[in-house]
N, C-alpha and C positions, 0 to 999 in steps of 0.2 A: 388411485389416490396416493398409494403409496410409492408408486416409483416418480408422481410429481414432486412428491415432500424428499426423496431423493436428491433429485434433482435440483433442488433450489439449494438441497442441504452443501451441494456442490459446488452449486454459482455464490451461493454466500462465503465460501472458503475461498475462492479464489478471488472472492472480490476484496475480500481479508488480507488474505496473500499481498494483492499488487496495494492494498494501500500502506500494509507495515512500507513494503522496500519503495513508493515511492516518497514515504515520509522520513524512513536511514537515507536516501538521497538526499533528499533537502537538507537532513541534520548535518549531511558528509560536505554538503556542496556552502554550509553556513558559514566557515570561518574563512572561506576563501571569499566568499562573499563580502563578510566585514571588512575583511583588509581592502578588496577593492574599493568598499565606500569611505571607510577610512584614509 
């Protein structure tokens, strides 16, 4: 039980991880964005 609760404790961080940088992506990728619709 305890190395599954491990284990999720792991796949939760890392799903944590990829959503902050793919959300600094989007923030990064936003002003270049406006000016193209702009």
């Amino acid at each position: 039980m305890q190395r599954l609760l491990n284990r999720h404790a792991k796949l939760s961080v890392k799903f944590t991880a990829k959503l902050f940088w793919v959300i600094s992506i989007m923030e990064g990728d936003c002003p270049a964005y406006a000016k193209k619709a702009g």
